[in-house]
N, C-alpha and C positions, 0 to 999 in steps of 0.2 A: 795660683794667685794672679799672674798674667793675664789669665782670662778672663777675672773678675775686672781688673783697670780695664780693658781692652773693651770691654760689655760697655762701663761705664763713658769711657771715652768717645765710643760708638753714641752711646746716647745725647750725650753732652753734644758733639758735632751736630746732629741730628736734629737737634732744638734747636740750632740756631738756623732758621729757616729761611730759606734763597728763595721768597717768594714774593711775589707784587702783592704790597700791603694795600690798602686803598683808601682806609681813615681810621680814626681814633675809633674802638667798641667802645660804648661806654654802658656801664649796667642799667642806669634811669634811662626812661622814656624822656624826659624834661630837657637830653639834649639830644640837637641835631646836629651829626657831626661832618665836618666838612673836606671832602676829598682830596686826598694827596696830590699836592701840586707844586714844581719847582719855584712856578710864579708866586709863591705862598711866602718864600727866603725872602729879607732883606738885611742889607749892611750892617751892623752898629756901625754909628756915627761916633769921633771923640767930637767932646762937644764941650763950650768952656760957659757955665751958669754960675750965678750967683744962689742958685737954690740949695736947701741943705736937706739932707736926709735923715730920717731916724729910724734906728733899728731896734726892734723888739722883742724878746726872748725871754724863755724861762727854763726856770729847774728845781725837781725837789728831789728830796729822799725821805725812804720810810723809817723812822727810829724806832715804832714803837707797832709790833701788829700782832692780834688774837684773831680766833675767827668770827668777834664781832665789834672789834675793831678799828684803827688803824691812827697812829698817829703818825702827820707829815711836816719835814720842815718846806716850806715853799719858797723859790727864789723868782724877784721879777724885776731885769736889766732893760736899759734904753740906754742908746748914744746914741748924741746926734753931733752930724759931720756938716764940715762948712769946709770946701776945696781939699776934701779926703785928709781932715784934721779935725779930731774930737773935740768939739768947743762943750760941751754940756754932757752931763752923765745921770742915769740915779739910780736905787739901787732898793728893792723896796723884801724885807725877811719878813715871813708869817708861819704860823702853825695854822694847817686844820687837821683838827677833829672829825673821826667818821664813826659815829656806831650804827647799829645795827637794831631798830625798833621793830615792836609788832603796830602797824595799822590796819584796823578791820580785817584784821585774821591774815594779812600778809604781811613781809617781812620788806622794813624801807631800812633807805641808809638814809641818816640823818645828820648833814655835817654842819661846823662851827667852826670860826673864825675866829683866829686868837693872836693876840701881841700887834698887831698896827692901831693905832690909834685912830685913824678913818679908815676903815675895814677899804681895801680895793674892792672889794663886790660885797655884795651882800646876802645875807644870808636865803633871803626869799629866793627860790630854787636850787637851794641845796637840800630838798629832800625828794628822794627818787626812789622806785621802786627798784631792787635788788633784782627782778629781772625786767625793768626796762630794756629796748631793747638797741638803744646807742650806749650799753656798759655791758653787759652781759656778754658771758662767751660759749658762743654757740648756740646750743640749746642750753647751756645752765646756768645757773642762777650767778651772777655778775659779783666777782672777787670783790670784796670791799676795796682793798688797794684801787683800784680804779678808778674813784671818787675823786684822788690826789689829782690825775691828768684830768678831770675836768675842772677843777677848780683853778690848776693850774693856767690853762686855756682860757678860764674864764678873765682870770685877771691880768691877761697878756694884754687882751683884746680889750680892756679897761684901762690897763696903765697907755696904750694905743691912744684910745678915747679922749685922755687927760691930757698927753704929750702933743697932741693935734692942736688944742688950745692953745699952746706958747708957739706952734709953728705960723710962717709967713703964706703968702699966696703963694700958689706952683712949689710949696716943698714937698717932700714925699716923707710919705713912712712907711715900713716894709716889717713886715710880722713876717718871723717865720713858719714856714707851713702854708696849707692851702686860707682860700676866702670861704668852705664850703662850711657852714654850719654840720659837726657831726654828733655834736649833743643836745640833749633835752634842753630846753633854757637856753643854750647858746644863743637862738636868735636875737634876742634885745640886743643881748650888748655887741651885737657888729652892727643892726640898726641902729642901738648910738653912737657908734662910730663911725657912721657912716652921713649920718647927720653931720656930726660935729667936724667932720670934712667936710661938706658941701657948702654946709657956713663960713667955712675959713678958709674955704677953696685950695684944701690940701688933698694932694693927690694919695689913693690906699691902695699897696702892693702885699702881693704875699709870693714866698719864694720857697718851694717845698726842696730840699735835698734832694729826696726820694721820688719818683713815683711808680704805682704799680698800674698805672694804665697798660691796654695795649692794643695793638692794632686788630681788624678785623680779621686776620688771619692766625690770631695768638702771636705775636711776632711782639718783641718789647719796642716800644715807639724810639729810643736810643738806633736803636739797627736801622730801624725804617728812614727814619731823614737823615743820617749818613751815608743810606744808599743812593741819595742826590749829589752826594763829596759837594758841597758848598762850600767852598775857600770860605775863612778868613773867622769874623765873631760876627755872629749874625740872629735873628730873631724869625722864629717860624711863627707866623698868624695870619690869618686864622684859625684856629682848630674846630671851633663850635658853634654853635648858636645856643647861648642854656637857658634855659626858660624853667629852670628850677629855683622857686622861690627862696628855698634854702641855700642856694648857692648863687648869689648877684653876683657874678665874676663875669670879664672874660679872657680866656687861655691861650696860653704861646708858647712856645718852648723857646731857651734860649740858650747862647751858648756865648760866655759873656767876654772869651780874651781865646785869639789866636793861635794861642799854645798850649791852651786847656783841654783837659781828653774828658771834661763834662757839660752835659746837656742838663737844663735845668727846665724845671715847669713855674712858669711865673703868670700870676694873675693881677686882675685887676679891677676895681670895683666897674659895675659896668653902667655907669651912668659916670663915669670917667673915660673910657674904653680910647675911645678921641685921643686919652695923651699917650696911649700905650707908648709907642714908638717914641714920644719924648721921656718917658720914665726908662724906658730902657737904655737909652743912650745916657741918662745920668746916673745909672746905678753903674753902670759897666767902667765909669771911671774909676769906683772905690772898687774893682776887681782883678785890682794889680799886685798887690802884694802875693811873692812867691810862699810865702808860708800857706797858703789855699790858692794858686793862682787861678783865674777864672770863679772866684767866689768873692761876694761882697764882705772887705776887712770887718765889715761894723759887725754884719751876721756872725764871723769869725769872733769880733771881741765878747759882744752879743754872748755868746754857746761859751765862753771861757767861764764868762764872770757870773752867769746864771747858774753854773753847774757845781755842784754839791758832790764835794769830795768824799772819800770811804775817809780819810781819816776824822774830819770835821763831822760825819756823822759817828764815828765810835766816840769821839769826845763827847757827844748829845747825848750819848745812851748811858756812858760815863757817869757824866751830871745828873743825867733824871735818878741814875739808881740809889745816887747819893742820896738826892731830892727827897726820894721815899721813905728812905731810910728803911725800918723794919717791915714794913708793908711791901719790899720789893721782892724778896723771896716768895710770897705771893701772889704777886704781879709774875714775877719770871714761871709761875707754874702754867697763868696762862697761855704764855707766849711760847712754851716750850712744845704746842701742841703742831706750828707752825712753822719750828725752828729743824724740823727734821732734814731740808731739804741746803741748808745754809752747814750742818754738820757735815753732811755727805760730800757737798763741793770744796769744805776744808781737808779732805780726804786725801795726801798726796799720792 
C-alpha cells in the first residue's frame, strides 16, 4: 500500500512544474497572449472614493427532474456598498420550466419563465438545441438540467443591466464569473449591459473564483506569478490582447489583501480597460473582512443570499406533492427514472 501513496505522491511532486512559464496558453486564436514579465506587477493602492459598488450573483436548485424535464427554482441577489456598508439590496425568486420537444425531427429544450411578474429575461432564446454545443457534454446530447445555468447566467447579467440604471458616474458593478459570453443567446444581454454602462458611465467587472487557465508549459498560472514572490496585494496586467468578439474583456490577475493565499482572475469590459487599475484599487477595500480575507464581502454576501438550501428545496418538493395531490404518484413514477443516482449517495 506504501507504494501506491509513494507512486502517487511522486506524481503529484512531478506536476508541479520548476519550469520558466512564459505566457497565458489560451485555446482561441482571438487572443494574443502576452509575455511573462515582473514589469507586468503593480501595487494595489488603499484608496479613499465616494464610488459605490454592486455585486451580482445567483443560484438555483433542481426540485423537480425526468428525462424530459426539469423543474428549477432560480435565485438573483445584488448589493450595493457605499464605504464597505450595504446601503441597497434586492432579491429577485423565479421557476423555470425546461421540457424537451421534437423540432424538425430533432430533439430542443424549450424553457418558460414562471412567478416574477416582469419576467428578468425573456423567453425569446430559450429554445436550444439538446445538442448545441455551449450545453452539451462531450459528444452527447446535453442533460436538460443544464438549461437552469443558463438561464441562470442569463438573468444575472440582466439584473446587472437594470442595477447599472440607478448607479452614479465611476460606480462599479462586478458579476461573478468571467465577461466571456459561453452560451448561445448570451451575447445580447452583456451587449445591454454594456450599453447601459457606457450611458451611465459605470464601470463592468467580473471576478471568476476559479480558473482553469494555464501557462504555456501546462503550469497553473497561480505557480507562475508567485515565482516573481511580489510582496504585498498587487494586480498583474497585462495578460492579453482579446480580439474575441465573444469575449470584450480585458484580463489581470489579482491578489486583493497581503495576507491572502488567493490569486484571482478579474476582468473588465474593454472599452473600460483605462480604469482597470482604478476598479481594482476600489474593490480591494471591500476585501477585508476575515470571514474570505482577500475576497470581496459583497461577492461573499452576494454567494450567501443567492444560494438555495437542501432544506428549502425538500420543502418545495414537499409542497408541489401536496399540490398534485393524486396525480403525484404519477409524476413520482416519472421522476424515479432519474432518481437512482440520489438513492445510491443516501447509501451510508
Amino acid at each position: 500500500m506504501d507504494d501506491i501513496y509513494n507512486k502517487i505522491t511522486e506524481l503529484v511532486k512531478n506536476n508541479i512544474l520548476d519550469v520558466d512559464d512564459n505566457f497565458v496558453k489560451f485555446s482561441d486564436s482571438g487572443y494574443d497572449a502576452v509575455k511573462f514579465d515582473k514589469n507586468n506587477f503593480s501595487n494595489i493602492e488603499n484608496i479613499k472614493s465616494d464610488n459605490k459598488i454592486a455585486f451580482i450573483d445567483g443560484g438555483s436548485s433542481e426540485i423537480l427532474k425526468s428525462s424530459n424535464f426539469s423543474l428549477n427554482l432560480i435565485r438573483i441577489y445584488y448589493a450595493v456598498y457605499f464605504k464597505n456598508k450595504r446601503i441597497k439590496s434586492g432579491k429577485n425568486d423565479f421557476y423555470s420550466f425546461t421540457c424537451a420537444k421534437n423540432v424538425n425531427n430533432e430533439i430542443y429544450f424549450d424553457t418558460e419563465i414562471i412567478g416574477i411578474k416582469n419576467n428578468i429575461i425573456s423567453k425569446e432564446g430559450l429554445l436550444l438545441s439538446s445538442l448545441d454545443e455551449t450545453i452539451k457534454q462531450g459528444i452527447t446530447r446535453a442533460n436538460i438540467s443544464n438549461m437552469a445555468n443558463l438561464v441562470r447566467r442569463f438573468s444575472e447579467i440582466k439584473t446587472a443591466a437594470k442595477v447599472v440604471e440607478s448607479l452614479d458616474e465611476n460606480d462599479i458593478i462586478v458579476l461573478d464569473g468571467s465577461l466571456q459570453c459561453t452560451f448561445t443567446n448570451e451575447k445580447k444581454y452583456l451587449e445591454e449591459l454594456y450599453e447601459n454602462a457606457l450611458r451611465n458611465k459605470v464601470i463592468v467587472c467580473g471576478l471568476s473564483k476559479t480558473t482553469a487557465l494555464m501557462t504555456d508549459k501546462g503550469n497553473s498560472i497561480t505557480s507562475a506569478l508567485n515565482k516573481f514572490n511580489f510582496d504585498g496585494k498587487w494586480a498583474y496586467h497585462p495578460v492579453a490582447d482579446i480580439k474575441n468578439e465573444n469575449h470584450q474583456a480585458d484580463i489581470a490577475f489579482v491578489k486583493f489583501h497581503e495576507k491572502s493565499k488567493y490569486m484571482f482572475r478579474f476582468e473588465i469590459f474593454r472599452k473600460q480597460k483605462e480604469r482597470i487599475k482604478d476598479a481594482i484599487n476600489l474593490i480591494s477595500g471591500n476585501c477585508k473582512d476575515p470571514v474570505f480575507i482577500g475576497y470581496p464581502y459583497g461577492l461573499v454576501e452576494a454567494d450567501r443570499s443567492a444560494r438555495i438550501s437542501n432544506s428549502e428545496k425538500e420543502m418545495m418538493l414537499t409542497f408541489f406533492s401536496i399540490k398534485f395531490g393524486k396525480e403525484w404518484e404519477k409524476i413520482k413514477d416519472s421522476l424515479s427514472s432519474v432518481d437512482a443516482h440520489e438513492i445510491l449517495d443516501s447509501i451510508g
